[in-house]
C-alpha positions as CSV (number, residue, x, y, z in Angstrom):
1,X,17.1,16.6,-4.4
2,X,17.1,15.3,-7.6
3,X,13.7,15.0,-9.5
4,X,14.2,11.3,-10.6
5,X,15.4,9.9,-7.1
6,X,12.7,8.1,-4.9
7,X,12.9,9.5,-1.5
8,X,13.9,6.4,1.1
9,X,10.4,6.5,2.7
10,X,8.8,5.5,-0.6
11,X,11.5,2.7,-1.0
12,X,11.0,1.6,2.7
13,X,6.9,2.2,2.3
14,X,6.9,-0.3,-1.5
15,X,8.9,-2.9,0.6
16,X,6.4,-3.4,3.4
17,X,3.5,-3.4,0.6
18,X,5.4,-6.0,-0.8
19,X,6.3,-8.0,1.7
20,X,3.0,-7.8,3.0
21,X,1.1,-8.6,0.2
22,X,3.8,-11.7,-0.5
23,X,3.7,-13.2,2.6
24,X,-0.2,-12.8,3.4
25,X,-0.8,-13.9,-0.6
26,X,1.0,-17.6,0.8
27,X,-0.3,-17.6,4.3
28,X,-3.7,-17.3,3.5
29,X,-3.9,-19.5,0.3
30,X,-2.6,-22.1,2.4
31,X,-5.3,-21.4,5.2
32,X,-7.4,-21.1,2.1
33,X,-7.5,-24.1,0.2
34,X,-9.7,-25.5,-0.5
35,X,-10.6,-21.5,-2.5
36,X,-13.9,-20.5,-1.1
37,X,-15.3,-16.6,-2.3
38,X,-14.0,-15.1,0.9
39,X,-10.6,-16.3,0.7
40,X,-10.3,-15.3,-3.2
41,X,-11.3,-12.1,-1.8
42,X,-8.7,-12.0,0.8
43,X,-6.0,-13.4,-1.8
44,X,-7.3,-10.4,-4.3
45,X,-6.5,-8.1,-1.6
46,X,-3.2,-9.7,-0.5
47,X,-1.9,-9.2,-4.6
48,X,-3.4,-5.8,-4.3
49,X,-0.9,-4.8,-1.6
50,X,1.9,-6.7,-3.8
51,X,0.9,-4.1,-6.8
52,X,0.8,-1.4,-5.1
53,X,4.3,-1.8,-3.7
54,X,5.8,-2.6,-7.4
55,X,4.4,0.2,-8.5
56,X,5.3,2.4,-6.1
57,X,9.4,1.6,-6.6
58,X,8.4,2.8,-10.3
59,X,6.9,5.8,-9.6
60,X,3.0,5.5,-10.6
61,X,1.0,7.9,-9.0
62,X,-1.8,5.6,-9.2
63,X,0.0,2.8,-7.4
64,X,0.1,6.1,-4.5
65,X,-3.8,6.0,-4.1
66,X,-4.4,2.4,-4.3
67,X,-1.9,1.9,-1.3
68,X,-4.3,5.0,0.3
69,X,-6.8,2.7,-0.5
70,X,-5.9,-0.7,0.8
71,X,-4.8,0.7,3.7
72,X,-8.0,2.7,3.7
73,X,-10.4,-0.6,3.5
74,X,-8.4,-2.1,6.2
75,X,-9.5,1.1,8.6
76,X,-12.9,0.2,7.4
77,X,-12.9,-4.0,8.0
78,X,-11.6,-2.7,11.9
79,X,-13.8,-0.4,12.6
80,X,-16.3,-3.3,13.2
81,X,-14.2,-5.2,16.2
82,X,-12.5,-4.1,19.1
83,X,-11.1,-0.8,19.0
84,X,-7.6,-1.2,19.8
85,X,-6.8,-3.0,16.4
86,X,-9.2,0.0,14.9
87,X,-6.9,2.4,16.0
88,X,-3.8,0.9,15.1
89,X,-5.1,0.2,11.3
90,X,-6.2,4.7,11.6
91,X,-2.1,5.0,12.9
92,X,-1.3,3.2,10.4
93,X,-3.0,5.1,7.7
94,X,-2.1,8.4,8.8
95,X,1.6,7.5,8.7
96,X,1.1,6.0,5.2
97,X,-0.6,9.2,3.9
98,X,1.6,11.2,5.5
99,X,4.8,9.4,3.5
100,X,2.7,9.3,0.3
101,X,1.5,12.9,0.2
102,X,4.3,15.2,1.5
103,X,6.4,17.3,-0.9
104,X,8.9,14.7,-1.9
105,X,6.8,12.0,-2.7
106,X,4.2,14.7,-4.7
107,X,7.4,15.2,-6.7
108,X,8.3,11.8,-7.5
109,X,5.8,10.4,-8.2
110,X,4.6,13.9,-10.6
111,X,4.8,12.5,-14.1
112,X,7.7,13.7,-16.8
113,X,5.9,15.8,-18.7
114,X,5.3,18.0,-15.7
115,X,8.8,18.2,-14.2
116,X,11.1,20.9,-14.4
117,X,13.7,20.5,-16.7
């Protein structure tokens, strides 16, 4: 595999974050308005998930954690309600981990002044 190509999961993975971020940004600002505190929380979260995505296509390693992390706080918000959503949210997470911290995503998203020549 080539050191600069972004394996298809990350591609896949950044267009889910990005979608999801998008389309809950516009949802819930609509649902939102007029902006209380909790729904400019929820809107903070929805363009966290947009960032993360972005940055994922580019290759930050930091965009890798905060995805770990949004997905992370979601575990957190469901493990407070019924647990069939809790345990979708902890699938969910797993299979996100697992796509972001496997060999070929460790190598992407390694910065250039590590790689091999």
């Amino acid at each position: 595999m080539n050191l600069n190509t972004r394996p298809l999961s990350i591609t896949i993975l950044a267009a889910v974050y990005i979608l999801v971020g998008a389309v809950g940004f516009f949802y819930h600002f609509r649902q939102a308005i007029p902006l209380n505190r909790e729904g400019a929380l929820i809107e903070l979260t929805e363009l966290l998930a947009f960032t993360a995505g972005v940055f994922l296509l580019r290759g930050h390693n930091w965009a890798r954690w905060l995805a770990l992390a949004w997905m992370g706080f979601h575990v957190i918000l469901t493990a407070f309600v019924p647990l069939v959503p809790f345990l979708i949210h902890c699938l969910f997470f797993a299979v996100i981990a697992w796509l972001l911290l496997r060999p070929p995503a460790r190598r992407y998203f390694r910065p250039a002044s590590i790689k091999p020549a």
